[in-house]
N, C-alpha and C positions, 0 to 999 in steps of 0.2 A: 574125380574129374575136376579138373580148376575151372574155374568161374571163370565168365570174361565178363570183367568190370566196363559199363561207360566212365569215358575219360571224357569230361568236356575240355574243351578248345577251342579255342578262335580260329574259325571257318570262313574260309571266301565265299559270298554268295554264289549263288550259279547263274543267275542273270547278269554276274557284276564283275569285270578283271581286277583283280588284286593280286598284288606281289607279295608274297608270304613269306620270304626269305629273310636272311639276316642283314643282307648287304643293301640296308635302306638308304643309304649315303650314297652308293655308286653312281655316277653320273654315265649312261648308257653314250655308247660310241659303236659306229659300224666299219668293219672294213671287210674290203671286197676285193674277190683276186675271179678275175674270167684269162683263162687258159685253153688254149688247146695243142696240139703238137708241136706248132710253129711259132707263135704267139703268145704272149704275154704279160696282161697290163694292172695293179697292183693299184687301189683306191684306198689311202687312209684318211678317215673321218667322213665318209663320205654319208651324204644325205638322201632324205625318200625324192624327194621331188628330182634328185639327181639318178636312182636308178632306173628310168627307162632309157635313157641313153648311153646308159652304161654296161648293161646285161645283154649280151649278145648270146641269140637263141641257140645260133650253129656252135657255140663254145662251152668249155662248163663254166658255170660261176656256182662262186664260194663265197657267200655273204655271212659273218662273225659279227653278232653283235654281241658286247659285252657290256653288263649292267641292265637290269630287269625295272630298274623300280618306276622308270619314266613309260607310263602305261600306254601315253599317246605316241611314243613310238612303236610301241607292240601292236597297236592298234592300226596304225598307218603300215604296219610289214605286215598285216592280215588281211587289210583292205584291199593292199598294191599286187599281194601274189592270191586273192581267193582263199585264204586260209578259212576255215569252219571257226569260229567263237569258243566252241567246248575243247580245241587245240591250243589258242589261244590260253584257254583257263589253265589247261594239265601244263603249259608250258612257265607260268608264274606262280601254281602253289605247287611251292617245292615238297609239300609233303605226303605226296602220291607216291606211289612204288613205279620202281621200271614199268615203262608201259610199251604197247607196239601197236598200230593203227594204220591199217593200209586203207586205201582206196586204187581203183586202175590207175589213177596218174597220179595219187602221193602217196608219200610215207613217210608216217613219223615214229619218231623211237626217241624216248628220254632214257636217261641213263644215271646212278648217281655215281660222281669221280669220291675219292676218298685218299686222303694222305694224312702222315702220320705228323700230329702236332710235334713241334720241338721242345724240347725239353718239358712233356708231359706225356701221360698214358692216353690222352685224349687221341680221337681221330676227327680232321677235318673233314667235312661232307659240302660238297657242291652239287647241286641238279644242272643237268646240262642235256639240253634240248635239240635235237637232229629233226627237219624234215628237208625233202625231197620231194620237187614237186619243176615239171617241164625244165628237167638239168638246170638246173638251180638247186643247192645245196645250201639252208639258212643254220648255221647253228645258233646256238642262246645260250649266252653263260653268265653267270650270275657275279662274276667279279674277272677282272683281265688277269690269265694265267699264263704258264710258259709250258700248257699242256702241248698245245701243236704246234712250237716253234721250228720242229723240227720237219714237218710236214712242209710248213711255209717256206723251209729252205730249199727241201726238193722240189716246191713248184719251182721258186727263181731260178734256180741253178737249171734245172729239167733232169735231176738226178732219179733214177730210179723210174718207174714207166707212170707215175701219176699223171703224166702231163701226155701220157700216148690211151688215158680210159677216159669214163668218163663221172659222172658225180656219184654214182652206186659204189665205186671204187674208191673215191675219197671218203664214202661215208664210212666205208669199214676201213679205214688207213684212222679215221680220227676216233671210232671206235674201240678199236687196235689200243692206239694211244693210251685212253682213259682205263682199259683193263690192264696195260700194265700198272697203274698206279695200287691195283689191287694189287699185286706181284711186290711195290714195295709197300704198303703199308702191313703186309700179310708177314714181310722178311723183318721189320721193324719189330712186329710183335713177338715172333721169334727171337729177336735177339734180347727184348724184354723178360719174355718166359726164359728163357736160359739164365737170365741174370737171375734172375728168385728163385730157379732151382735152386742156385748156389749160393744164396743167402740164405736158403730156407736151413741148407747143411750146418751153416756156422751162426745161427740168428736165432733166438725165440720171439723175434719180435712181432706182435698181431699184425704190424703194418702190411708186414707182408701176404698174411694173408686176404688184406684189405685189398691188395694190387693183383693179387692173384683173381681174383673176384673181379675186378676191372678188368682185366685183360679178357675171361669166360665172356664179360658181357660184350668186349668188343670186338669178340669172333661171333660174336648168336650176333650182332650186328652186321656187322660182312657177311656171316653167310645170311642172312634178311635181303641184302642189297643183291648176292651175286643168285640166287635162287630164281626169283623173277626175271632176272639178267637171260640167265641160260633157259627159261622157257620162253623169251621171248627171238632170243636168237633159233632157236627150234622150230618156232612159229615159221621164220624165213625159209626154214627148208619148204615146208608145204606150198609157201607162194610159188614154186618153182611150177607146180605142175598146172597155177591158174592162168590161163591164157589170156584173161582181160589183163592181168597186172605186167604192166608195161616198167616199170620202173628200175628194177634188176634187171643186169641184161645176163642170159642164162651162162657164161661164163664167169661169173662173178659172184654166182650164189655156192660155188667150191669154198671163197673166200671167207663169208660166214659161216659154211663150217668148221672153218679153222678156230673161229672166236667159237664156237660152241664149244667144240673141244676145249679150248681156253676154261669156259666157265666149267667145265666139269673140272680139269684139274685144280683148279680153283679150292672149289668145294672138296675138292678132296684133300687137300695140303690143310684144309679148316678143321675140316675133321682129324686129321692127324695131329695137329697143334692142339684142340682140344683136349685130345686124350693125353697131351703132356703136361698140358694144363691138369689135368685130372692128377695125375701123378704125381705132379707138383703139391698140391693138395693134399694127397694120399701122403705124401713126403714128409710133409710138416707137420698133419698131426701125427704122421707113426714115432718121427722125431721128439713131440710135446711129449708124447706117450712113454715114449722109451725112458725120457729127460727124468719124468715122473716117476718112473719104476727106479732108477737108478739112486734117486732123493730116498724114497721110502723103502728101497733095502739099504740106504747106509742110516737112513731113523732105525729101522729094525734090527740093525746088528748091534746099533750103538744101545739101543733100548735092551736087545738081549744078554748084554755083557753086564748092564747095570743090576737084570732082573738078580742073580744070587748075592750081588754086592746088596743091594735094596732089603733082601732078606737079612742076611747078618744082619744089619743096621737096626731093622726092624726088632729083630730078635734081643739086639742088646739095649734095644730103648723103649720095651717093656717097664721097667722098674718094678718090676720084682723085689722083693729085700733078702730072699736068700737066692742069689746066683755070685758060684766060687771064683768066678771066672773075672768079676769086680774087684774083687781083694786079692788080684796079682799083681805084686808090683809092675810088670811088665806087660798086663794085660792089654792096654790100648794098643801096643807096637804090636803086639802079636797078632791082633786082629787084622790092625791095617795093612801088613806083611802079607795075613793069609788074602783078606781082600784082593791087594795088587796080584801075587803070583796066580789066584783065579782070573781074574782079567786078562792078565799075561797068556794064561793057556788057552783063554776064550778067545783070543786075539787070535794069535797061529792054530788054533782048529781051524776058526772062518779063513784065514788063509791057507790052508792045507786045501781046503776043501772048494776052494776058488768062489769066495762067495762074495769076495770085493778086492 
């Protein structure tokens, strides 16, 4: 059984908001889109004391703040919409696991996005924070991305029916989004695993091994992330059937099962890349191994051709004072003749006999 070690760490109080993240520089910015069928009006940099006359109740709105580390903004978006403090807190230390927390009129879901560093085996990790609370949709992201660029363009345009639901529908549209980046950081690691296979063929180099080992740990990474992912999407089935929880409207909880599904195939493409990884593994030492067998049957043939040559030698460097075979004029040539022609025949036996 493995031991589970304490890890100490720099912990956020729990009476106290702190930003735990990396993006301690970010300078936090909001913007805000309220839509509905016919309508809509698009708010960049907008301010708290600006949104009660900007959030229209009969409409959705979509408030995107990016950058955590400015707390009296967090604190002012928890005061202005009734937020709880311990939402507050899971929403700035980033390093809680997927979570999900309803109440009749909110819900929240954190998520972590994840994308593949460039030109490294590293994976980028961002927390990114969803609640839902009287059609008002707040996300939190910890650094400005080009995750929902593309959602932003169906509201403007009114492409696609975002702009005919209402925020339960954009929560799983920007949900949606952030699991595909599992889709490419998962196709990324694949195209890495495939590259060491093929190094592994023509390479004895340990590095590789080193990489291979990175990669194992950043699929037990992924599937850490996508695990909690898919029992919290699961949890959403059950809300269906609580009659207080107002906040999914009963045609849109189909939707999340689509992201369920998502996170199983997920985990399953993880565990299949694992096991290539494993292979990979299996590859390279069966290759070290083989490398090594192949070294010490050509030491051992070369050893075995010497062993009768070794003996004559031995035999004539004795010194003895009566051996006849010293007072032949021609003794050394004969020797070394008969030597060569036994080596010669020990040569083509091992190759008769396919042993190199």
């Amino acid at each position: 059984m493995r031991k589970i070690k304490f890890k100490k760490g720099r912990k956020a109080q729990p009476n106290q908001l702190e930003y735990t993240g990396r993006h301690k520089m970010m300078e936090s910015e909001m913007q805000l889109f309220v839509y509905d069928t016919v309508d809509f009006v698009e708010y960049e940099d907008v301010d708290i004391i600006d949104l009660k006359s900007c959030i229209i109740d009969q409409k959705t709105n979509w408030l995107n703040l990016h950058g955590l580390n400015e707390i009296e903004i967090i604190e002012a978006i928890g005061a202005f919409f009734k937020i709880d403090n311990f939402l507050l807190s899971d929403i700035l230390n980033t390093t809680r696991r997927t979570k999900l927390e309803e109440s009749p009129d909110t819900l929240f879901f954190n998520i972590k996005s994840m994308l593949p560093t460039e030109n490294s085996d590293n994976i980028n990790v961002e927390q990114i924070s969803f609640l839902i609370k009287n059609n008002v949709l707040i996300s939190f992201q910890e650094k400005r991305s080009d995750f929902f660029s593309h959602i932003r363009e169906r509201i403007r345009n009114q492409s696609g029916s975002v702009r005919n639901k209402k925020a339960d529908f954009l929560l799983y549209l920007l949900l949606d989004a952030v699991m595909e980046n599992f889709y490419v950081t998962i196709e990324n690691e694949e195209d890495k695993v495939e590259e060491l296979i093929n190094l592994s063929k023509n390479s004895a180099d340990p590095e590789i091994l080193i990489r291979i080992e990175k990669h194992r740990d950043n699929f037990n990474f992924l599937k850490r992330a996508i695990i909690p992912l898919r029992d919290s999407l699961y949890a959403i089935k059950s809300l269906k059937e609580d009659e207080d929880f107002s906040v999914i409207e009963s045609e849109t909880f189909g939707y999340f099962s689509r992201l369920h599904q998502k996170s199983l195939e997920l985990l399953e493409q993880i565990d299949s890349d694992m096991g290539m990884l494993e292979s990979a593994s299996n590859f390279f030492f069966s290759s070290q191994s083989h490398k090594m067998n192949e070294i010490m049957k050509t030491l051992t043939i070369v050893s075995a051709i010497f062993i009768p040559l070794t003996f004559i030698a031995g035999v004539y460097g004795m010194n003895f004072q009566h051996m006849p075979e010293l007072q032949y004029k021609n003794g050394y040539y004969t020797v070394i003749g008969v030597m060569f022609v036994i080596g010669i025949i020990m040569v083509f036996y091992f190759r008769k006999r396919k042993w190199f």
